[in-house]
BAFIDREN-201367 format. One record per atom (N, C-alpha, C, O): residue in one letter; x, y, z. Coordinates in steps of 0.05 Angstrom, whole numbers, plus 5000, padded with zeros to 4 digits. Example, Ala and Ser with C-alpha at 12.3 -4.5 7.8 and 13.67 -1.06 7.14 Angstrom:
REM residues 2
A526448865156 A524649105156 A526449345156 A528549345169 S525749555142 S527349795143 S525850015157 S526850235161 
//
This chain:
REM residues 467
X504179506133 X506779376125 X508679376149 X508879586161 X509979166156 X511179136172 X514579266172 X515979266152 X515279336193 X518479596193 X519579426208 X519079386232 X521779286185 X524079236189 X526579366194 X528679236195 X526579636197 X528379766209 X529979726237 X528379746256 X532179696243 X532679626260 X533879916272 X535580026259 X532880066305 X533180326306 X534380236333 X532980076346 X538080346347 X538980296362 X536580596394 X536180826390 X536280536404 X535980656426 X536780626449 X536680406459 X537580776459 X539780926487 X538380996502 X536881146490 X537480986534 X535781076558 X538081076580 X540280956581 X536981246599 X538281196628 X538780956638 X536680826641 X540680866642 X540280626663 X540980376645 X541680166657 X540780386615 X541180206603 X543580066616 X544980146634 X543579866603 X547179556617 X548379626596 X547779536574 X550579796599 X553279786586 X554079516570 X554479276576 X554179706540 X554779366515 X557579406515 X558679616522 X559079156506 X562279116509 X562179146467 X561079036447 X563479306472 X564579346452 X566679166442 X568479106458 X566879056414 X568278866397 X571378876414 X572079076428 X572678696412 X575578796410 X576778956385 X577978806368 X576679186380 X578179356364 X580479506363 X580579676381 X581979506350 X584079616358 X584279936351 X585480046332 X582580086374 X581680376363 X584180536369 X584680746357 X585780446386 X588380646385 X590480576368 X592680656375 X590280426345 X592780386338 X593380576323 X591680686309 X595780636321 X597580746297 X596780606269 X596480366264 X596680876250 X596680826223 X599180816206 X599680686185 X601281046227 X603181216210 X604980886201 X604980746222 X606380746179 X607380606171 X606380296168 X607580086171 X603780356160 X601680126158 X600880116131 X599880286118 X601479856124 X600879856091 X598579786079 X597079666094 X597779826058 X595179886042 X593679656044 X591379666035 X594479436053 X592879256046 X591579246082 X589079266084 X592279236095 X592479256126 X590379496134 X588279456146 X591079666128 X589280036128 X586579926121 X584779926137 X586479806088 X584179756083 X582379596099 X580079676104 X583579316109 X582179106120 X580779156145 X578679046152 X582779386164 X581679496190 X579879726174 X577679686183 X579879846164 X577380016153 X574379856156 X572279876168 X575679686136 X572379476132 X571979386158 X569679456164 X572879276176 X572979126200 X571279376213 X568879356216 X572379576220 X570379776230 X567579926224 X565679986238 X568179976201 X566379966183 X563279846191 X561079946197 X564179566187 X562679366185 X561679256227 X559879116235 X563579396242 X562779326271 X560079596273 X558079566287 X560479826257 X558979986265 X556980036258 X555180176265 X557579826232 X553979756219 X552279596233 X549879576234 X554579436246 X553079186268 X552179296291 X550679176307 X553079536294 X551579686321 X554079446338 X552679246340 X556279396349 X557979226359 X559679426372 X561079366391 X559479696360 X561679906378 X560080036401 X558080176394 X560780006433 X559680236446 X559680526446 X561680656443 X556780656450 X557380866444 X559881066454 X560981216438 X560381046476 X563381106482 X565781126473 X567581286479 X565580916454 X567680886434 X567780916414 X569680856399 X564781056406 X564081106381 X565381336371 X565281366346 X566681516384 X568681716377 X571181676362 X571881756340 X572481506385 X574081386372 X575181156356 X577581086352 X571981026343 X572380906315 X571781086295 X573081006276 X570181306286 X570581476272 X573281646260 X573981746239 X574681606293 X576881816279 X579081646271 X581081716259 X578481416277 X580481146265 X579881156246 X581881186232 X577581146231 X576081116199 X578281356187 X579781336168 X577881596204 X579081786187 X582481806180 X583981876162 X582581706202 X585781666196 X586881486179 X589081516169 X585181246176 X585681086158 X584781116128 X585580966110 X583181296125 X581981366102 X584381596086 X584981586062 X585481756103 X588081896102 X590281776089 X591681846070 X590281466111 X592581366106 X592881176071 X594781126057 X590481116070 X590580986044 X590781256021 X591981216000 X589981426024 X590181605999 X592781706001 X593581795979 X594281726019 X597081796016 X598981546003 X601081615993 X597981246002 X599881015996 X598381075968 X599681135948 X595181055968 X595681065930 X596181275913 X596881235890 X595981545926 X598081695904 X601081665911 X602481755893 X602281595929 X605081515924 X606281315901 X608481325891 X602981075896 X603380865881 X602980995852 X603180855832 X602381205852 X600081275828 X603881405816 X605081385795 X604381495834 X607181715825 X609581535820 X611181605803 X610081305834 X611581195827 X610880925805 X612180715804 X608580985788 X608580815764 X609380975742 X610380875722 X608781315748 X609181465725 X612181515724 X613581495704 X612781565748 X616081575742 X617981425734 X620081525727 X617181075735 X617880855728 X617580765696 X618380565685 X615781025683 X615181065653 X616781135638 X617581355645 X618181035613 X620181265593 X618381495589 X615981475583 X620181745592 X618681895584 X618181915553 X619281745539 X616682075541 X616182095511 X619782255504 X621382295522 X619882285491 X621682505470 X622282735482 X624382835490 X619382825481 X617983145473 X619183185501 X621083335504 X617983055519 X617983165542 X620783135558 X621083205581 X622483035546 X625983035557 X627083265550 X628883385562 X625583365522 X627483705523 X626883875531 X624583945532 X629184015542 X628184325560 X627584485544 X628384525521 X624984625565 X623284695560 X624785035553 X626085155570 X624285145526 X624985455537 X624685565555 X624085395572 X624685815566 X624585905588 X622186185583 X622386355565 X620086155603 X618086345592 X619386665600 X621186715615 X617786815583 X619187085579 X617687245606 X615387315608 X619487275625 X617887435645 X619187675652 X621187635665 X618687955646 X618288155651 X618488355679 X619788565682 X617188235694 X616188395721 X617588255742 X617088395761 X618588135747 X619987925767 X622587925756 X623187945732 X624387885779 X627187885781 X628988165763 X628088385757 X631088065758 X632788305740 X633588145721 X633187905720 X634888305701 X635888255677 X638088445669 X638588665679 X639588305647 X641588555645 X640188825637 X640389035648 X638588765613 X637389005601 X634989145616 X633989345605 X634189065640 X632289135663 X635289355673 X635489595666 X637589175692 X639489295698 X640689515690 X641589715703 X640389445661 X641989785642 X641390015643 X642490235644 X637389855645 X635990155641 X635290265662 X633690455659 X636090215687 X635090245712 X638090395727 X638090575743 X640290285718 X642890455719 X643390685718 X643490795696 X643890825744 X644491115732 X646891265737 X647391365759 X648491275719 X650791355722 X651091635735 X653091605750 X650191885738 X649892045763 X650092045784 X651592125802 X647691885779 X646291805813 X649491585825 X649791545849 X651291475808 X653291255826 X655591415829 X657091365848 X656291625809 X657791855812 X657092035842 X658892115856 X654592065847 X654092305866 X654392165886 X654992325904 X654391875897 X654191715904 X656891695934 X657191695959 X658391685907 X661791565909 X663492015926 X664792125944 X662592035911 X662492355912 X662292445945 X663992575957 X660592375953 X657992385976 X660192286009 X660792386031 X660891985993 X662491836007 X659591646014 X659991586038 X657291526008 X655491456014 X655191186000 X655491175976 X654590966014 X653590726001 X651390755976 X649490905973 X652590485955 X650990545928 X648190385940 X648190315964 X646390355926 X643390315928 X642390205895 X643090255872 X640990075903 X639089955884 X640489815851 X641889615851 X639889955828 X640889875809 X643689905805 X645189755792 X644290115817 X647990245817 X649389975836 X651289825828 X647989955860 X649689665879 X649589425864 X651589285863 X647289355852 X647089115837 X649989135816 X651888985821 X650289295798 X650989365778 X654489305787 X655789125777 X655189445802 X658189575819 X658689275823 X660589145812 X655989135849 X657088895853 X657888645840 X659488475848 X656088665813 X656888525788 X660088465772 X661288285761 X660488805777 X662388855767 X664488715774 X666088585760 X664388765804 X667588765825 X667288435819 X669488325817 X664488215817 X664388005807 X666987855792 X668587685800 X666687995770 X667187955743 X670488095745 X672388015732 X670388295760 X672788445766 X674888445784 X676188645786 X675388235798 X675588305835 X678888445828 X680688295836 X679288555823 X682288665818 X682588955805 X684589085798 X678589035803 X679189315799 X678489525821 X676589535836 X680789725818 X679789895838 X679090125847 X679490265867 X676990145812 X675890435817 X673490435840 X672490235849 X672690675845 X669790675860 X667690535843 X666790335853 X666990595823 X665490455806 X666590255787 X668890255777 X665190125783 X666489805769 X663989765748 X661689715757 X664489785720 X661889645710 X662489355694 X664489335680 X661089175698 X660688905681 X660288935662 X659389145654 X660988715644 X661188745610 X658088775612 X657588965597 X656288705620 X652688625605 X652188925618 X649688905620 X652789165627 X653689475624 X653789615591 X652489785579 X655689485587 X656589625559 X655089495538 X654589265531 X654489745531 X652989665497 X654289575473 X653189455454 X656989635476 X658389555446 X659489225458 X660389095439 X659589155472 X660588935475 X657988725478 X658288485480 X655688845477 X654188625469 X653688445444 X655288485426 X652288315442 X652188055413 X649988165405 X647888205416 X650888215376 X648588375361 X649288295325 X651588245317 X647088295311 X647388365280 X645588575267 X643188595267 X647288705258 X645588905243 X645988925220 X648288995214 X643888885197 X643888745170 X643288985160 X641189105163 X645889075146 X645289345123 X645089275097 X643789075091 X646689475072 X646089445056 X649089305037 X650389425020 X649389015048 X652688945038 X651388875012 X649088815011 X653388864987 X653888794963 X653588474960 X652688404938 X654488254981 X654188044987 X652087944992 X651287734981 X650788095012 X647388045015 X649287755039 X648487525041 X652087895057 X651987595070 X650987565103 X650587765117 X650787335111 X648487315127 X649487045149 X648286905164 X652187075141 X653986905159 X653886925183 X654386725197 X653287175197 X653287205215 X652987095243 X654187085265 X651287015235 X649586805254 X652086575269 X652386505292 X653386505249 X655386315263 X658686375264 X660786255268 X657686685256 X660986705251 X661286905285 X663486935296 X658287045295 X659287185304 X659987515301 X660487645321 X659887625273 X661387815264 X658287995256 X656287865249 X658188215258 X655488345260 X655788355224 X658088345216 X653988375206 X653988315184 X652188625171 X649788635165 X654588885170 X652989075159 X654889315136 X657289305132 X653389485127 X654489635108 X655589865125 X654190005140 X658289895121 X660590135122 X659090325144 X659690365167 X656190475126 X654690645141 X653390625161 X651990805169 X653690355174 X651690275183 X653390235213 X652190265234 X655990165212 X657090125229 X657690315252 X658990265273 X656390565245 X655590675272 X653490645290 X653590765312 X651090465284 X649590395298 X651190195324 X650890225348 X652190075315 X653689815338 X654790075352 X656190225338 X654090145387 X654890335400 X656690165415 X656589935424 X658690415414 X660890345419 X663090105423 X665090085437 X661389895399 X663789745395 X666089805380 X666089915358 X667989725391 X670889685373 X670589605346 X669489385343 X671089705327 X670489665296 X672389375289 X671789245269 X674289305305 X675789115293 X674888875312 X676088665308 X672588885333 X670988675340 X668488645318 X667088465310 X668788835314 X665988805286 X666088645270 X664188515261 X669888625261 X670888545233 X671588205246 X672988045234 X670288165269 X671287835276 X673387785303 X673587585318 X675088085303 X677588045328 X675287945352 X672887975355 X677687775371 X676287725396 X677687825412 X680087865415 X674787895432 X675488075458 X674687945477 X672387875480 X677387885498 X677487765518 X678387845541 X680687925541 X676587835575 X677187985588 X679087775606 X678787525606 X680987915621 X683787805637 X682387925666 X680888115671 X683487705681 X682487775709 X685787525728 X686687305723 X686487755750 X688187585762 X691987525749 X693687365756 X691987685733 X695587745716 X695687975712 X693688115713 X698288065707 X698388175700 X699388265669 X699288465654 X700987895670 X700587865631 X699487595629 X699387405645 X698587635602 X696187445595 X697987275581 X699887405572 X698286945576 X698986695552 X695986665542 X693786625554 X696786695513 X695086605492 X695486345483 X696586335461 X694786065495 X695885845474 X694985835443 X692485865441 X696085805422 X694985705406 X696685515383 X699185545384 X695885355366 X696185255349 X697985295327 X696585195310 X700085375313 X701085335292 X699285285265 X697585105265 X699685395249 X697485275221 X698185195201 X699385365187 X697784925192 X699584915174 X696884755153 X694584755162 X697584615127 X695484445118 X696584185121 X698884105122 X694484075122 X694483795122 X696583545100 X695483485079 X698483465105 X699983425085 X699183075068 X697982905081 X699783025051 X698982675042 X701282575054 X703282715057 X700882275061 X702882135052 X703181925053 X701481875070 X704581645046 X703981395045 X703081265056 X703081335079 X701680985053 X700280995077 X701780785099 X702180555093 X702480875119 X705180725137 X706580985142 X707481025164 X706881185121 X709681345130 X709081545151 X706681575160 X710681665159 X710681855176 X709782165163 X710382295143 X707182215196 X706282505184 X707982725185 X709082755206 X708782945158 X710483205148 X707983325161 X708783545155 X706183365172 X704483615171 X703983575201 X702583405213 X705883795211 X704983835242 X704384145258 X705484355251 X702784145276 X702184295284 X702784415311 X700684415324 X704784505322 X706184535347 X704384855363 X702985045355 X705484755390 X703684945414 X706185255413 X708585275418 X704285415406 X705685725412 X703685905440 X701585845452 X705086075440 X703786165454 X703786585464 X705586655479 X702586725458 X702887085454 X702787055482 X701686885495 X704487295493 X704387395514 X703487675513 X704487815495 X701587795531 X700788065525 X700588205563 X699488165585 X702388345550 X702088625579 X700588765579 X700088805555 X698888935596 X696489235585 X698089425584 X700289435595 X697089595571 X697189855575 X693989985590 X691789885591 X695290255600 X693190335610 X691490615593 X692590835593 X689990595584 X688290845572 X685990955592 X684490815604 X685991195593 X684391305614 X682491575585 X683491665565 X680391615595 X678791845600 X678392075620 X678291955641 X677992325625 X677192445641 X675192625641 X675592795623 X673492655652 X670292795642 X670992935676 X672192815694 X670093175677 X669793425694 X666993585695 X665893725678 X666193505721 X663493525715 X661693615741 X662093525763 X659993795734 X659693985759 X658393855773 X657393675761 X657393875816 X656093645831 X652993875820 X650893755822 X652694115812 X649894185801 X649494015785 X647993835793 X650394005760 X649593765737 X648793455748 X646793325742 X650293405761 X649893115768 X646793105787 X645092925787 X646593415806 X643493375817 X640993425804 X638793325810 X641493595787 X639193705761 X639193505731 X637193405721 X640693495726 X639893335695 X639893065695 X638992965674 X640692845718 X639592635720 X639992375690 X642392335686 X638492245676 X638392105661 X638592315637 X637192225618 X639592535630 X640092685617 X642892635607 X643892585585 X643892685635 X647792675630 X648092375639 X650292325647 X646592195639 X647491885647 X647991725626 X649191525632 X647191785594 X647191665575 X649891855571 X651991735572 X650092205565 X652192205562 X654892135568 X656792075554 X654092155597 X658191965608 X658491675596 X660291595582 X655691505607 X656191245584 X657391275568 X659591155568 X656591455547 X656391315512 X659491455505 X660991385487 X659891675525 X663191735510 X664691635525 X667091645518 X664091495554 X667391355564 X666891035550 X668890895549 X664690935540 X665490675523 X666090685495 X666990485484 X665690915483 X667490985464 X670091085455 X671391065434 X670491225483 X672891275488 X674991035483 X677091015471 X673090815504 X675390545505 X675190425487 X677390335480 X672890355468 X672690215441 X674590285421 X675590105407 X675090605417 X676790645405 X680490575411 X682290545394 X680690565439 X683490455463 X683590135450 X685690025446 X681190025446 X682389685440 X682589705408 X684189545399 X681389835391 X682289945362 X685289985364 X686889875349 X685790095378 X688790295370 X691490075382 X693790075375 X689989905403 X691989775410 X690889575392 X693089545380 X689389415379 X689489245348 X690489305324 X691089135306 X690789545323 X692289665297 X695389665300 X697189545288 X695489855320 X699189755334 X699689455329 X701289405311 X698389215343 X699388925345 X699888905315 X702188925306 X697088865294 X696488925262 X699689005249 X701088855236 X700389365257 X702689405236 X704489245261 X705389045250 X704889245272 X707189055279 X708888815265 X711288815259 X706988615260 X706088305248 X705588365230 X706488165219 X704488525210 X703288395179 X705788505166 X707288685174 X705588345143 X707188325116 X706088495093 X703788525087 X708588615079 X706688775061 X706288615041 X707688425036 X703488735019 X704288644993 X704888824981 X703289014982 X707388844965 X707589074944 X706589224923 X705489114903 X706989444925 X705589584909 X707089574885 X709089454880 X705089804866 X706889764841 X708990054837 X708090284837 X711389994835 X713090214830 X713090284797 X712890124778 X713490604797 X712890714775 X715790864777 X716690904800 X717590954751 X719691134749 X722490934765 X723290714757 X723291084787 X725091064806 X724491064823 X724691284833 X723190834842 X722790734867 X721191024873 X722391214884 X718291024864 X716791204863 X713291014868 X712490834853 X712591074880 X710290904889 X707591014872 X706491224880 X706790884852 X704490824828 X702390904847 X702090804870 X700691114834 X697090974834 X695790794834 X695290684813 X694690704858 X694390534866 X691790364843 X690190524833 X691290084837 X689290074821 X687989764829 X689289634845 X685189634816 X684689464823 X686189194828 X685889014845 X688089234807 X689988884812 X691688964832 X692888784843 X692389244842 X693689234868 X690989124891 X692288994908 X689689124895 X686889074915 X687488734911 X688588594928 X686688654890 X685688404890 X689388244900 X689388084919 X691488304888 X694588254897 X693388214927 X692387984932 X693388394945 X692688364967 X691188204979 X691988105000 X687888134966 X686187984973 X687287704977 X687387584999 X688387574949 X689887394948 X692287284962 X692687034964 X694587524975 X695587454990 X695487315017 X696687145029 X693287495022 X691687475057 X690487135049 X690986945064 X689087105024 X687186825026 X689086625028 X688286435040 X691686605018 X694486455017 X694986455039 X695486225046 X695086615059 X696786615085 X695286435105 X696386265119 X691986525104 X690086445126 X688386215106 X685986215105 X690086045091 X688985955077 X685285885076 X683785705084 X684886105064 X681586205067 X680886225037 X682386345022 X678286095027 X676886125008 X675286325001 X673886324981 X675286595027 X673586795021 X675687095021 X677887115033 X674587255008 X675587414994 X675387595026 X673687555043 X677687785029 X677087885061 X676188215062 X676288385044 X675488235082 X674788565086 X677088725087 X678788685104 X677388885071 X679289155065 X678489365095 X676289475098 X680589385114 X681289585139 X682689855133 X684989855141 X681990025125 X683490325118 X684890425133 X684590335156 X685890545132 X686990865149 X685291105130 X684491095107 X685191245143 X683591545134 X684991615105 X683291655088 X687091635098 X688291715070 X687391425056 X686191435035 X687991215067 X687490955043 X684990885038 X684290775016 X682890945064 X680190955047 X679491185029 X678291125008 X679991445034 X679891695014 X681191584981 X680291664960 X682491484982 X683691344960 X681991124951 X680591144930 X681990964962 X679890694953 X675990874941 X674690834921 X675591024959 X673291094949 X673391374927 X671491444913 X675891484926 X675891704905 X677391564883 X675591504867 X679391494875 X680391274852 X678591144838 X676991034853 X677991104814 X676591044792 X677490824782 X679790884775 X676890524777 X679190384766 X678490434741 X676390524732 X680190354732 X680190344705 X678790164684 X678789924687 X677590274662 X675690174646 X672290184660 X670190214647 X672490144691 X669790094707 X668490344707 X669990534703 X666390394710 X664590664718 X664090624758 X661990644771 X666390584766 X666290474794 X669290554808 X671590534799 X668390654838 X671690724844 X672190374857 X670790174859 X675390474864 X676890184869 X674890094896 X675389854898 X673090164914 X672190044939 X670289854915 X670189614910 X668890064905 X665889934901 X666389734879 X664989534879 X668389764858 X669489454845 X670289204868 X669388974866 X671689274886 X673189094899 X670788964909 X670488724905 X668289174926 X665689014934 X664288814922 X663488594930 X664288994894 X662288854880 X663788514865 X662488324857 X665988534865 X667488334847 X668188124876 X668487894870 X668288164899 X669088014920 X667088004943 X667487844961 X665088134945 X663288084958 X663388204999 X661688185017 X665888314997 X667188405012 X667188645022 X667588795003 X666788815052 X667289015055 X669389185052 X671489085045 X669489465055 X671989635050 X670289845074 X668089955071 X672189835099 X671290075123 X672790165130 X674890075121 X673090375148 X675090585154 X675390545185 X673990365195 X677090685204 X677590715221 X680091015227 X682191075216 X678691145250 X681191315249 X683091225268 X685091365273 X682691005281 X684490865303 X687190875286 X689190975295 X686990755264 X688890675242 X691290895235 X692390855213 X691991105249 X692991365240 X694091345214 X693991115203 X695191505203 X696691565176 X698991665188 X699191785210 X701291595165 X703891745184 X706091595158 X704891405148 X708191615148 X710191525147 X710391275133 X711091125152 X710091135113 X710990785097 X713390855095 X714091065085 X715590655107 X717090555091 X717490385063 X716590175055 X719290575053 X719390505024 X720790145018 X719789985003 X722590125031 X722789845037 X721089565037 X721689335031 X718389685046 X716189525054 X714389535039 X712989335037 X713489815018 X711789775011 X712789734979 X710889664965 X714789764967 X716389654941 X718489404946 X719789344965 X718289284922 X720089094925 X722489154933 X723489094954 X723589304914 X726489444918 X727489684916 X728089844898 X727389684946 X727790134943 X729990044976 X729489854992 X731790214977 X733490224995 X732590295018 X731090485018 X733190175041 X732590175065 X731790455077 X729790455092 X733290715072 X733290955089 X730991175073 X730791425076 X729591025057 X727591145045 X724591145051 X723590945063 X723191325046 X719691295059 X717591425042 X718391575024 X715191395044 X712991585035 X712291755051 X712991685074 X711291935050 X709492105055 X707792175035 X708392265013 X704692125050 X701992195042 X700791885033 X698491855025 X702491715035 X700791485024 X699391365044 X700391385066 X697091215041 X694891055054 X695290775069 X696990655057 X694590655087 X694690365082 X691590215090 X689590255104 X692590035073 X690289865071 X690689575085 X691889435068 X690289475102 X689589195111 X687488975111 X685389015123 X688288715096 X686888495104 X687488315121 X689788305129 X685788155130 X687287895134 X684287665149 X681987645143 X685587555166 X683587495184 X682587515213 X682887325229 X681387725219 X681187785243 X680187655264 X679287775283 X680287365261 X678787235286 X681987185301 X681787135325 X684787175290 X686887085295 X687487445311 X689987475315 X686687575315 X687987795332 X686087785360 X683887695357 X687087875388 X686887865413 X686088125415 X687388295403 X683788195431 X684188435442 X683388365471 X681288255477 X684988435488 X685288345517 X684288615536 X685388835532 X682488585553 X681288725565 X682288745598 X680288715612 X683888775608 X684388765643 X682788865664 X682389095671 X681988645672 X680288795705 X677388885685 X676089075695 X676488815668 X673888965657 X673989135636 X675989185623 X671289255630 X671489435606 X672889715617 X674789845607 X671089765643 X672089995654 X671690125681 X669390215683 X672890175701 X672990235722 X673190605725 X674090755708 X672390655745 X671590995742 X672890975778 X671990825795 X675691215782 X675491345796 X673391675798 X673191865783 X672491625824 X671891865833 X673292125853 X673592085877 X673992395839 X675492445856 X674192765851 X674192915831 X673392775870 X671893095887 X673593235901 X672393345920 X676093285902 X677893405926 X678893655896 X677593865892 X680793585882 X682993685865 X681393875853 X682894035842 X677793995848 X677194155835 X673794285851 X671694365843 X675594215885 X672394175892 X671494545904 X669194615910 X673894735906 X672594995901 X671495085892 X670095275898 X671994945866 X669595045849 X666694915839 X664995015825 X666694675851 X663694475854 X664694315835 X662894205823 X667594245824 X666593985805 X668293825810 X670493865819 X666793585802 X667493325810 X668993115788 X667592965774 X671593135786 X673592955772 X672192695769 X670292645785 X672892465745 X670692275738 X674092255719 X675192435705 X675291915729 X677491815707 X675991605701 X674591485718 X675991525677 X675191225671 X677891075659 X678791145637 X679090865677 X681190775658 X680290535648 X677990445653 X682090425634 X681390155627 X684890045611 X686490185599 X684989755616 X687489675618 X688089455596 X688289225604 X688489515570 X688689365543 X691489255531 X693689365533 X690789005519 X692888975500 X691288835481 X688888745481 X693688825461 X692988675431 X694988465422 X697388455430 X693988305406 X696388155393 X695587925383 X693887775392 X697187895361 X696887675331 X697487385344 X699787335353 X695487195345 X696986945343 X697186675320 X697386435324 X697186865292 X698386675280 X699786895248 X700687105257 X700086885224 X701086975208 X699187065191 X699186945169 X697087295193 X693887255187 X693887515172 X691887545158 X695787705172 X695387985161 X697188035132 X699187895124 X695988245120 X697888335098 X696488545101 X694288575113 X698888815082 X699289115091 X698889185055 X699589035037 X697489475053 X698789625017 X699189835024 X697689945040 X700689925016 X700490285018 X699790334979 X700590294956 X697290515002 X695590614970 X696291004963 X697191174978 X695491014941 X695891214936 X694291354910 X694191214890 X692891614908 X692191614886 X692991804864 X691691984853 X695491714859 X697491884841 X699891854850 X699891864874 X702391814838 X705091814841 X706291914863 X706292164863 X707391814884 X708591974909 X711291914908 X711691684901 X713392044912 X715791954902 X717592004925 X717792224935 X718791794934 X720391744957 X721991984969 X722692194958 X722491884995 X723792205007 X726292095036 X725291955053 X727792125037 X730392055056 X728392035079 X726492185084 X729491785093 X727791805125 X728591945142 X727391945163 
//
């Protein structure tokens, strides 16, 4: 059988073949797809013809390659700019959650737990730069803070009571509002779990931190309802710009605490300083909410018995109240009852009458509503004026309770410079190894609209006494 193969062979001495005119040096870089391809084939096709000298056979290969390069870079450019020129679907326009990752970067609650309040105490103590979770933490702070100027500075995502939380106890309501109201949604007993929040952030107040004044403007709204009226005439129902002004006060802590303790017990005593200087202050924005509270609220009267003698207190005095507060903040829901220490002892020891139930657990069960205590709230002194219709000015109680509703999203609790700033001061007790630790923190409170009503409760006849 005859071999049609055609086999190039190369010897000494052979006569140099002229190679095609090709254009083996040219540039690819900005050569378009249709061009790339055609010199491809063109070479291609010279080197099937045996038309390239071997000499040059180098560099038509690496032309092939460059051009083979160059076309796969123009069609996935083309490939990418048809897809992007696509609507996308739906699905794929919404963002995407964010996957839950663990081991990489920080977080607040990485942050918290890695925080050690000792170790930024011994720190500061030392006179020594902070490190690791304490610098993160500090630097966060002074963030969020630039106007405070303790040694240590912590950021709100620090504190545990000021985080967003619900904790679903055992309410009479079974309510579950929470979710959009904001307001942690739990039973009386339960409200010691929320660490160290302010009980009257619990009940809805907002807490807002001030950075850069030293008094805060609250704008807000006027409230009025919506009035009818012809249609052409002019609107009766308006709503004009007010505005609270609030100054701080300063509330401080002081913890005294040995530099042995701070090197031996470690994450031992780091939860302790936490958990009592943010309760310390939780209770500071309580006390300045209750101050703003009796300031501003209105009483509703009780019932007088004899001679301007203040009655036992009973359920239609509770609900009097409920009703007033829903009139004021014109609200369709029945509101949470706020004690003082004598007016909840009353509400839960008082029996109403006819019920097998004291006055809290009627008022619960018939309104759906809490009844909680606070000792922020002190006991001290009603004026008789305020809490009867008509009893003469220079007169008062003693031993009676009070009780407040209203609506607490309308009270401020104003936070300055942060939750709380910690000097460190090692000089004033340092003969004897311990190390001074102030935590202050810089609060006010205050009503911006007409949202409260007051009772003074009682459980049995108290009878007025010269102020």
């Amino acid at each position: 059988m005859e071999n049609k193969t055609n086999i190039r062979v190369s010897y000494p001495g052979q006569p140099a073949q002229a190679t095609s005119k090709l254009p083996l040096d040219a540039s690819v870089d900005g050569m378009q797809m249709p061009d790339a391809k055609q010199l491809r084939s063109t070479i291609d096709a010279a080197i099937q013809a045996g038309s390239v000298q071997d000499a040059d056979m180098l560099k038509a290969v690496r032309l092939q390659e460059r051009l083979s390069s160059r076309i796969e870079a123009l069609e996935a450019r083309d490939a990418y700019m048809a897809t992007a020129s696509r609507p996308a679907p739906f699905e794929s326009q919404a963002v995407a959650a964010p996957a839950i990752v663990r081991s990489v970067g920080d977080s607040n609650t990485n942050l918290r737990s890695n925080f050690s309040m000792s170790k930024a105490i011994l720190a500061a103590h030392e006179g020594r730069n902070m490190s690791g979770a304490e610098a993160e933490a500090i630097a966060e702070g002074r963030r969020q803070n630039p106007h405070a100027r303790g040694q240590i500075v912590l950021p709100s995502s620090m504190m545990r009571g000021v985080q967003s939380r619900n904790i679903y106890g055992n309410t009479v309501s079974g309510d579950v509002t929470a979710g959009v109201t904001g307001k942690p949604t739990a039973a009386a007993p339960f409200l010691g779990a929320i660490h160290g929040a302010p009980i009257l952030q619990t009940l809805g107040a907002r807490v807002v931190d001030v950075a850069g004044a030293g008094t805060f403007l609250v704008p807000f709204l006027g409230r009025t309802a919506a009035g009818s009226v012809a249609e052409a005439a002019a609107s009766t129902s308006t709503a004009t710009f007010s505005e609270l002004s609030l100054t701080p006060t300063r509330y401080t802590r002081r913890a005294d605490v040995s530099a042995l303790a701070l090197r031996t017990n470690g994450s031992a005593l780091d939860q302790v300083l936490l958990d009592d200087f943010e309760a310390a202050h939780a209770w500071a924005l309580d006390a300045a909410g209750v101050a703003a509270i009796k300031a501003s609220a209105t009483f509703t009267f009780a019932t007088e018995t004899g001679t301007d003698d203040l009655a036992a207190t009973t359920l239609s005095n509770l609900f009097d109240l409920a009703t007033d507060t829903m009139n004021a903040v014109r609200s369709n829901i029945a509101p949470d009852l706020f004690c003082s220490p004598i007016g909840y002892e009353v509400l839960q020891s008082v029996v109403a009458t006819n019920l097998n139930q004291t006055l809290a657990g009627a008022y619960s069960a018939g309104s759906g509503a809490r009844v909680v205590c606070s000792v922020a709230m002190e006991d001290g002194d009603i004026p008789a004026e305020k809490a009867l219709a008509s009893v003469a000015a220079d007169r008062k109680f003693s031993g009676a309770g009070l009780v407040v509703a209203g609506d607490f999203s309308n009270l401020i609790l104003a936070r300055f410079g942060g939750p709380i700033d910690l000097v460190v001061d090692p000089y004033s007790d340092a003969d004897n190894a311990v190390i001074r630790v102030i935590a202050n923190s810089y609060t006010a409170a205050g009503i911006v609209r007409d949202a409260f009503r007051c009772l003074a409760v009682a459980s049995s006849t108290i009878t007025d006494t010269a102020d």
